[in-house]
N, C-alpha and C positions, 0 to 999 in steps of 0.2 A: 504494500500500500504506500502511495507517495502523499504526500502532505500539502496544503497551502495553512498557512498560519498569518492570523490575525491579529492584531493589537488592540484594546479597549484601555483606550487611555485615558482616565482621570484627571481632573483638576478641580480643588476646593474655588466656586464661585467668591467673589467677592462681598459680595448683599448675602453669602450663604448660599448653602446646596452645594450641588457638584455636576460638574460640566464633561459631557464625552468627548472628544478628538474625533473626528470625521473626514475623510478626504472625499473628495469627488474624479470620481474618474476620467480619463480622458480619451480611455480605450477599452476594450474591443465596444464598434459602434453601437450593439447590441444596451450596453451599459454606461457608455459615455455619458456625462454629464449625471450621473448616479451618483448621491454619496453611499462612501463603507467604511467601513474601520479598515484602518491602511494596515499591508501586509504584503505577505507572498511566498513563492515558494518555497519546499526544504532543499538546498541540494543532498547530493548522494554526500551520507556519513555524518549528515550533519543534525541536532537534535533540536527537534521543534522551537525549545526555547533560545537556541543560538540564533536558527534561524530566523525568527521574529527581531531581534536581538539586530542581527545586518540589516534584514529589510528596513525598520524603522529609520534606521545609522542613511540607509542608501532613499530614502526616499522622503525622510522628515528632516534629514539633518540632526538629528538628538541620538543623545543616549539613553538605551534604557533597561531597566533589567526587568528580564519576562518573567512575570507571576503563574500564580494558579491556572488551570484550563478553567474555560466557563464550561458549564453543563451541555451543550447539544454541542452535535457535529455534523456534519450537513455532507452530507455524500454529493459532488460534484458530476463525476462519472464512475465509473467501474472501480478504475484506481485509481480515485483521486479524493481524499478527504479532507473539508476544511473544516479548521478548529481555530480557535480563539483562545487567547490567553491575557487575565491583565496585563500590563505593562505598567511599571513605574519612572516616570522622568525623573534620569539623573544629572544630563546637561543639555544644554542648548534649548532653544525654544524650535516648536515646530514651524517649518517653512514647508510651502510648497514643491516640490524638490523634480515629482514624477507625476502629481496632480494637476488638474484646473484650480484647485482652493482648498483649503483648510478652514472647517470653523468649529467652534466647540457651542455645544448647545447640551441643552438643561430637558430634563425628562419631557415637559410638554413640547420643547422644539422635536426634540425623538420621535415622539407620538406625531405631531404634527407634518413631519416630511415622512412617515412610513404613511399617513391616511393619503397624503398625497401621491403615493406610488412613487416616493424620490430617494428610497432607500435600493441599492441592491439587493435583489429580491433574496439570495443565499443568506445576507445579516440579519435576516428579519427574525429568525432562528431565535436570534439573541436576545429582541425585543425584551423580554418579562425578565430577562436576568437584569437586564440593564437599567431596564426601569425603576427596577430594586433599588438598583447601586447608586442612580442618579437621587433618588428622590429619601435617602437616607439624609438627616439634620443632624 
């Protein structure tokens, strides 16, 4: 089984709450202009959490270190599974790097662009984990 690996990046809101990390895509046209939790894939040898770990490094610009799995895993194709893991910022701030955009948004923005159909349909998986996490005080 090959991998794609996700980041669910956190940040304490300012007024309170806590804000997700989103990229929007810019490719395949199927998904373009989608936002998801930025990521990608494992190479050979190498373990999910590293993985996640470069992708962020190659695509946000930051450091980070890969947390716990989140609970579902979303079967892409045959061999192909994608999973999600927190991630914790330990440098740099997120940039656009391989995206259209970065924005961090709070449990009703989540809800709000999944009602819209502006989520990657595979993240949506996540939806009720995340909403947990966002909407903890």
């Amino acid at each position: 089984m090959r991998y794609v690996v996700a980041g669910a990046l956190l940040r304490e809101r300012a007024g309170g709450g806590r804000e997700l990390l989103l990229a929007q895509r810019s490719y395949p046209p199927e998904v373009a202009g989608l936002w998801e939790l930025p990521g990608g894939k494992c190479g050979p040898g190498e373990t999910r959490a590293a993985a996640l770990e470069r992708e962020l490094d190659e695509e946000l610009d930051v450091r980070v270190v890969a947390g716990a799995p989140l609970t579902e895993q979303v079967r892409l194709r045959e061999d192909l599974l994608l999973v999600a893991h927190w991630a914790e910022l330990v440098a740099g701030t997120p940039r656009a790097v391989e995206h259209q955009d970065l924005i961090w948004v709070d449990a009703a923005e989540l809800a709000a662009l999944a009602a819209r159909g502006a989520l990657v349909p595979a993240d949506t998986a996540w939806l009720p984990e995340l909403t947990v996490a966002l909407d903890v005080r």
